[in-house]
C-alpha positions, 0 to 999 in steps of 0.5 A: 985713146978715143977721139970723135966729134959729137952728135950735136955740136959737132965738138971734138971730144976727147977720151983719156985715162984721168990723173990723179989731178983731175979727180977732184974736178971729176967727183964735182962733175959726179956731184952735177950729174947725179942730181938728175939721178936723185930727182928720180927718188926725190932724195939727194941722199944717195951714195954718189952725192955723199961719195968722198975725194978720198973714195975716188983716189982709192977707186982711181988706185985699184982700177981705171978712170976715164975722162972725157974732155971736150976742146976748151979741156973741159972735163965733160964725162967720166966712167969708173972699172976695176976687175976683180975675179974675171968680171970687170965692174963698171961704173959712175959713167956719168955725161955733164947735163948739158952734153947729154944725148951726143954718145959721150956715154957710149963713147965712155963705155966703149972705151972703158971696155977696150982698156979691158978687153974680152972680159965679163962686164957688169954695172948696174944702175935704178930701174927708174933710169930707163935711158941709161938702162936703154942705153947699155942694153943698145949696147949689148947688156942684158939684164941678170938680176934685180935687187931692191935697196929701199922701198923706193930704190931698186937696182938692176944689174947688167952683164956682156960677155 
């Protein structure tokens, strides 16, 4: 699929489809990466904490899994679509902390277009993730909706195309 050095370290980076053998490593890096997420609210009880294996192989069945591996097979990044109704529902993009700010995230969302190409996109994420939101907008998003979740969580919702 994808091949490119990043924008710090120079590492290659890979991005390929995910096996089923790589999901449980995937939703360990999942539980990592949304612990920022977390700290936003100051509560670990959100959903891609408390997601399960058996949650991500149903995700895995009905649509795509990406990863990104960087050049020691390190599974770095990942993002998650399925299509459903003409739009293709894009989510858990996620960077490992470490190798956040490189374009791994915009490199995963690239290529989780192109596996479905010339489509309606939508993902959402919380208002208070002003970088991802400034990232999807970077790459062409417009926000469509907000939704409130909880007093202290809102969701915004992003579409292209």
């Amino acid at each position: 699929m994808g091949r490119f050095a990043d924008g710090v370290g120079r590492k290659m980076i890979l991005i390929k489809k995910a096996q089923k053998e790589d999901l449980e490593n995937i939703l360990k890096l999942q539980y990592l990466a949304y612990l920022s997420e977390a700290k936003l609210f100051g509560n670990t009880d959100i959903p891609p904490l408390k997601q399960t294996i058996e949650e991500v192989y149903e995700e895995f069945r009905k649509g795509t899994v990406l990863k990104a591996v960087d050049d020691a097979g390190e599974i770095i990044g990942s993002v998650r679509a399925h299509q459903e109704n003409g739009t293709v529902y894009i989510g858990k993009l996620m960077v490992h902390p470490d190798m956040q700010k490189r374009g791994i995230g915009t490199s995963l969302l690239a290529e989780i277009e192109k596996e479905y190409s010339g489509r309606r996109y939508e993902l959402f994420t919380s208002t208070k993730s002003v970088s991802n939101i400034r990232l999807y907008e970077r790459q062409g998003y417009k926000i469509f909706k907000q939704e409130a979740v909880s007093e202290e969580l809102q969701f915004v919702y992003l579409e292209k195309g």
